[in-house]
N, C-alpha and C positions, 0 to 999 in steps of 0.2 A: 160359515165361519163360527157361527155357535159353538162347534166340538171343542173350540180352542179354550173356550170358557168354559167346559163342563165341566170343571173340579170346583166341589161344592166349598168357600171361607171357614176354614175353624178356627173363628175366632176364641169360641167357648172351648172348653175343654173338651177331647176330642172322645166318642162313647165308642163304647168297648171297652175290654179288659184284656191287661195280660198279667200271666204267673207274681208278679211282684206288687201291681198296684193297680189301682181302679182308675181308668180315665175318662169313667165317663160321665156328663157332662150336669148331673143326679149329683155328683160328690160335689161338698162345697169346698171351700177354696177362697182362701184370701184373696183379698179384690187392692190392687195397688191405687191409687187415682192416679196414677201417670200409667197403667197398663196401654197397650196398644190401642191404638184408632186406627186401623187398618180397617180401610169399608170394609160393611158387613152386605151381603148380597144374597136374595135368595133367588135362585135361578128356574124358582117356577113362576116367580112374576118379574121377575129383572134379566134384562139382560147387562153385562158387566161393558160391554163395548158401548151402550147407550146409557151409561150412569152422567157421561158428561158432554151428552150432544148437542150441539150437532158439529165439533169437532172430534175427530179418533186422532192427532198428534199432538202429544203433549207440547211440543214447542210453542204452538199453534196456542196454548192456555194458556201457556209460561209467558208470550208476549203481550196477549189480552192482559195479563193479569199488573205489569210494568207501570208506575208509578212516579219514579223517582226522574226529576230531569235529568237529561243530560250537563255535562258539567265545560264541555268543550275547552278544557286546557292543556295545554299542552303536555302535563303529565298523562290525560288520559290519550291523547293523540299519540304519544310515547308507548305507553303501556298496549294499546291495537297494537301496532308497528309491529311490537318486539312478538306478539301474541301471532299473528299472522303471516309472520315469517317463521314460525314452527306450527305448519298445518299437524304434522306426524304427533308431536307433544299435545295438542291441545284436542285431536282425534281420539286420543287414550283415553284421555281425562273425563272427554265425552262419552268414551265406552264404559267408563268405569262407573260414569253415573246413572246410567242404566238401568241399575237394580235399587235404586237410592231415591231418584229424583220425584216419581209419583207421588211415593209418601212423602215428599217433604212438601211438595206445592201443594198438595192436599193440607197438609197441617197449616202450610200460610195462608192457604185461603179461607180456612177455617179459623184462622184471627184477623182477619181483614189487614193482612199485611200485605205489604206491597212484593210481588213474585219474584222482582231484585234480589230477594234475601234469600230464595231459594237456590244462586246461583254460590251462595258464600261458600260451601266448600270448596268448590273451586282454587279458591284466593287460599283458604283456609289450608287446605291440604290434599287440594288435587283427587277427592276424592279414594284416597287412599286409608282404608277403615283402621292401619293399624299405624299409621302416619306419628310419631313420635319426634319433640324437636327434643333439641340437648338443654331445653330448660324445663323438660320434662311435660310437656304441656302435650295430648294423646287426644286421638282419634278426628273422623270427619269437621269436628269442630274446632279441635285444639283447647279443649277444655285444659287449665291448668289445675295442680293436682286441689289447690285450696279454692279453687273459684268451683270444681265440682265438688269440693263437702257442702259448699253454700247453695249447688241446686241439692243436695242428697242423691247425690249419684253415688254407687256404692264403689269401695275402693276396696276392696282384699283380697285374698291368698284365693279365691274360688272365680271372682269376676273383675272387670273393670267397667264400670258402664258409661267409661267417658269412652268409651268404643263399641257401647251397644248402640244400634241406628236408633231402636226407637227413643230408648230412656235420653240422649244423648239433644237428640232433635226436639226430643220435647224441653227439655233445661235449656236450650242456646236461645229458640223463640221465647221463653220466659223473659232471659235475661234480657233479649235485645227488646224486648216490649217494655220491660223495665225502664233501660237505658235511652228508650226515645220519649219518655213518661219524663224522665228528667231532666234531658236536654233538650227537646221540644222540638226534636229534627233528627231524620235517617241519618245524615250523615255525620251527625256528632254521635250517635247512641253507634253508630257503628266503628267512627276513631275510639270512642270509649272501649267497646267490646276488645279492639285491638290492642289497647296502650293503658286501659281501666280507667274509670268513670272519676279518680281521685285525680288522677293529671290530666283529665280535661278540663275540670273543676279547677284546680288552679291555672290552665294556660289559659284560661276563661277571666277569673281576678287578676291576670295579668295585665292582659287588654285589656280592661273596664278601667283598671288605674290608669293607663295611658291613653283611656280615651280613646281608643280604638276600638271595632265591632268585634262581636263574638263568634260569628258562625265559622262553620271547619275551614273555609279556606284561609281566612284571616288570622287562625292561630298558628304560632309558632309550633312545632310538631318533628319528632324526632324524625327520618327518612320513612322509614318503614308504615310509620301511620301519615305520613304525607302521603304516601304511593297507595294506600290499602282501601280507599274509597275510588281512586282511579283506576286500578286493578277491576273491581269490582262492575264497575261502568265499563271499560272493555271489556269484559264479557258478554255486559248486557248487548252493546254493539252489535257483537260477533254473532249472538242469538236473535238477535231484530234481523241482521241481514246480512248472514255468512255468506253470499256470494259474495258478497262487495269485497269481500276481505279471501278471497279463494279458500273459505272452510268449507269441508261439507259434514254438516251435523248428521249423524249417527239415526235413523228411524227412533221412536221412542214414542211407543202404544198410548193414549190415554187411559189405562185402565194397569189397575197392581199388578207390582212384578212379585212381591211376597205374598206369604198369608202367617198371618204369626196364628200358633200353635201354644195352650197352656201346658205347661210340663204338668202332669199330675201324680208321676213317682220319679226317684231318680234314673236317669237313662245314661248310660256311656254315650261319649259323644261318636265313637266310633260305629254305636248299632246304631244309631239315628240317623247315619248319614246310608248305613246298611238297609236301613226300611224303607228311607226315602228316595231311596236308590237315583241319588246325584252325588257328582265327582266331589269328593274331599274339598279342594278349591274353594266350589260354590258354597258349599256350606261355610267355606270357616270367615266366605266374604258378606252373605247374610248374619254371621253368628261371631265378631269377632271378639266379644269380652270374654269366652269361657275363657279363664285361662287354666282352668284342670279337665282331664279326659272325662268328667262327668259334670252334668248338668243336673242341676239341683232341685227339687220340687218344692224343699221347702223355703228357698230362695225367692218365691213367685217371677220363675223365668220363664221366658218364655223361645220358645224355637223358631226361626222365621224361614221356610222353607220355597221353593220359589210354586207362582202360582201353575196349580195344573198336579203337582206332587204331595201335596196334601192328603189328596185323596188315597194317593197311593204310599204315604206313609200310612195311613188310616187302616186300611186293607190289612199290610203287611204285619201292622200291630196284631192286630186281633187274632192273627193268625200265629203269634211268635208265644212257646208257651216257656222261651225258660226266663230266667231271670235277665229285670231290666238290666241290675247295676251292677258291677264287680267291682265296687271300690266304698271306702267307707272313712272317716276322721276320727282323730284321737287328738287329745290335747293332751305336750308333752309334760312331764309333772316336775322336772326337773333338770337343771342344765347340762347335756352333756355329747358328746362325740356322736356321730351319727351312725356309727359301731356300735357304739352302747346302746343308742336309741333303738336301732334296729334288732339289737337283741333282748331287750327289753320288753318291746312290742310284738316280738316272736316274727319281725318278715325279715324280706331278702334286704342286703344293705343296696345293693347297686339301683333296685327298686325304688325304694326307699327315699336315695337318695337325686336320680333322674327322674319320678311325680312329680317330686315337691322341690326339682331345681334348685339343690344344694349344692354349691362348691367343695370340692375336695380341701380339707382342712377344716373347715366351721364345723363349728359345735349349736345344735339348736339349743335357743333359748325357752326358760319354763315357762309356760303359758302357749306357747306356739303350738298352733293347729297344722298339723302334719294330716298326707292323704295316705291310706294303708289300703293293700287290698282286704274286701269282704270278706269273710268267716263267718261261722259257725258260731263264735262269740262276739261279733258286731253284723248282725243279719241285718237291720233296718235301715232307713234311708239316714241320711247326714241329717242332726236336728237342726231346728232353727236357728238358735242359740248360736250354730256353727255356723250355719249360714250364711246366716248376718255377720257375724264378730270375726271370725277366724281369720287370722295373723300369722305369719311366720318370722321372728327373729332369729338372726345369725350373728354370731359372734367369734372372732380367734379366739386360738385357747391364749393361756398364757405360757409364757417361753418358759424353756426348761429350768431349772435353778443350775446356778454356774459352780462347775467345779473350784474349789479353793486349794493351793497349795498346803501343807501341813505348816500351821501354825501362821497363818496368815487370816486377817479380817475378810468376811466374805459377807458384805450387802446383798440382802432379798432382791431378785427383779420384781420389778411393778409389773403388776397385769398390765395386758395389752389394750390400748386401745381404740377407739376409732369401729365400734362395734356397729355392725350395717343391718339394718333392715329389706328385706323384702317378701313381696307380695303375689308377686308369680311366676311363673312356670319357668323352668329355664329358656325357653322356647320363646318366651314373650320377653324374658331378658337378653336373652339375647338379639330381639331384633327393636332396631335401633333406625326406625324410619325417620327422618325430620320432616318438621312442618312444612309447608308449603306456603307458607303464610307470610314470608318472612324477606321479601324481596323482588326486584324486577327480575334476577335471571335465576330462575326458581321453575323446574318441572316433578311432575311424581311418575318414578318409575314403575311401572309394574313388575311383578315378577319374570312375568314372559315377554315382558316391552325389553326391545333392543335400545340401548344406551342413540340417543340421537344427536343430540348437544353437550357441550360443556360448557354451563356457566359460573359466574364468580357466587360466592359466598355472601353472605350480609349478614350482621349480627342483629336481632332484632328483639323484644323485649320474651318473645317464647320462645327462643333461642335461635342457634343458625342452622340453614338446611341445605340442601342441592340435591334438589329431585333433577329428577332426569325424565 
């Protein structure tokens, strides 16, 4: 079984060079502290299948690692029932965590949290990386857009990394260790996570005035964080002992299903899935914050490719001599039509305007960082500056001025307003996943998963969803 682990972890930047940038592992390079913790393995003295023996399924970890009692009420007796009567729905959700799950029970166990927490996506969002509710709240965690400026997850026109696996899983275990630091139990730090740590702090002062106890089950609680700690506990159920319940859990190796990769120049995201030669799919279910066709180096991003294909993006590089990037940014300098912009900037408008997911009508605003393709007069990688900061505003124009009959008062129109901002791609605007988080008849579709159930709707505080 060895061969299956002979692709050697790059963690470090990956050595070799091609045509555009150095990537090898000699060049220095900004060090993030949340960068990946993806074990590191050298496979002249390790083997990767014996890093966590003497069990090889991770379920088999996942249940050692279980902490939290059971709660035995009726909500969670509820919450089984509805779960195990959609074997087809909750088989997905198990397929889907697959590429996900390793590294997340590794990072719990590496803050001695209880393996519970490893099951929250789940609840959360079905394991769906691009999972969106309609209160805007994104990715396996449901990171909402202001509770991720508060981990520094970055939010603009290039990424989102409330939908990067790593940066993403590292801020949620932040918080929830936070949030059990101050409620002084899993399952308040987790209604908090759900409903925020401010209104369980006051359903808390509520019950102390009336002289009633404070722990989660004795507080008054909107539906949805009533149900979202019993959610949670069926699942755990169903992974203690899916036969009882007619599931059969999906195999799931004890050892990494990624290996994250340091970008060390910029790379289209299209030749990287070209070198690493796996299907589109997979990569954009490992990679889902890009949200432009190139990946950034001076962003400190990084590639998460699955394991065994490193090596052989590795290879491929070395051997690839034209240029990594064909795409470059400009910050536009002044307000105007995306015809003007594009002739302004010397490229194509329909380009132009499909990069950088502009609507037909809006006028970019000044300061907004637009994608162009590479020239001859922008050769270099996208600077820092752009990395980090880069923005895109949209605004209508204003309406025409109205004709006036001859010798009649004619009032100016007001500019229009209601002027919109956004931050990606039209491709990530346009897709419109909801949370999964967000009620008892709540599944996540896959794209290739056939529609199985129809359930009702719930509005919830990260808004409403109907996965399927």
């Amino acid at each position: 079984m060895f061969w299956r682990y002979a692709a050697i972890l790059l963690i470090a930047a990956l050595s070799g060079c091609a045509s555009t940038g150095d990537w090898s592992s000699d060049t220095p390079t900004r060090k993030d502290p949340r960068a990946a913790k993806a074990k590191r393995v050298n496979l002249q003295d390790q083997s990767v299948s014996d890093l966590y023996a003497p069990s090889s399924n991770l379920w088999i970890r996942i249940r050692d690692g279980f902490e939290l009692e059971p709660m035995n009420t009726p909500l969670e007796i509820e919450q089984v029932r509805w779960l195990s009567a959609r074997p087809d729905y909750v088989h997905r959700s198990m397929e889907r965590s697959s590429r996900y799950l390793f590294y997340i029970v590794q990072e719990v166990n590496a803050r001695n949290m209880p393996t519970e927490i490893a099951l929250l996506p789940f609840v959360e969002s079905a394991f769906v990386t691009n999972a969106k509710s309609s209160a805007k709240a994104m990715g396996l965690w449901q990171f909402m857009p202001a509770t991720g400026k508060d981990f520094r997850l970055t939010q603009n026109v290039f990424r989102d990394e409330r939908r990067d696996i790593l940066q993403s899983t590292d801020a949620a275990l932040d918080y929830l260790q936070r949030l059990n630091k101050q409620f002084g139990s899993w399952e308040l730090a987790l209604a908090a996570y759900n409903w925020g740590a401010g209104n369980i702090a006051k359903a808390q002062k509520r019950n102390l005035a009336a002289g009633l106890p404070t722990d989660y089950l004795s507080l008054k609680l909107p539906n949805e964080t009533r149900n979202y700690v019993p959610k949670l506990m069926a699942y755990r159920q169903i992974v203690l002992d899916p036969k009882a319940y007619g599931i059969v859990l999906p195999e799931l190796e004890n050892h990494p299903y990624f290996v994250a990769v340091d970008v060390g120049a910029d790379i289209d995201v299209a030749l990287a899935i070209k070198l690493a030669e796996i299907p589109p799919d997979e990569f954009h279910s490992l990679n889902p914050s890009f949200n432009k066709p190139v990946i950034l180096s001076n962003a400190n991003q990084q590639i998460l490719l699955p394991f065994g294909h490193a090596e052989i993006f590795q290879a491929n590089l070395k051997k690839y001599t034209k240029p990594l990037s064909s795409w470059s940014a400009v910050q536009v300098t002044k307000t105007e039509s995306v015809d003007q912009a594009a002739k302004t900037l010397g490229v194509d408008v329909d380009t132009l305007r499909e990069v950088n997911g502009i609507p037909k009508g809006m006028r970019i605003r000044s300061g907004s960082t637009v994608l162009v393709p590479k020239t001859s007069r922008r050769p270099g990688d996208i600077s820092l500056a752009m990395a980090e900061n880069g923005s895109l505003s949209l605004d209508k124009p204003p309406p025409p001025p109205k004709k006036c009959a001859k010798g009649a008062k004619c009032h100016s129109a007001n500019p229009a307003k209601g002027a919109t901002k956004g931050n990606s791609s039209a491709k990530n605007a346009a897709s419109q996943h909801k949370s999964a988080s967000t009620g008892l008849a709540k599944s996540a579709k896959n794209d290739s998963a056939k529609t199985s159930s129809t359930v009702a709707n719930t509005s919830t505080g990260k808004g409403t969803s109907k996965i399927q």
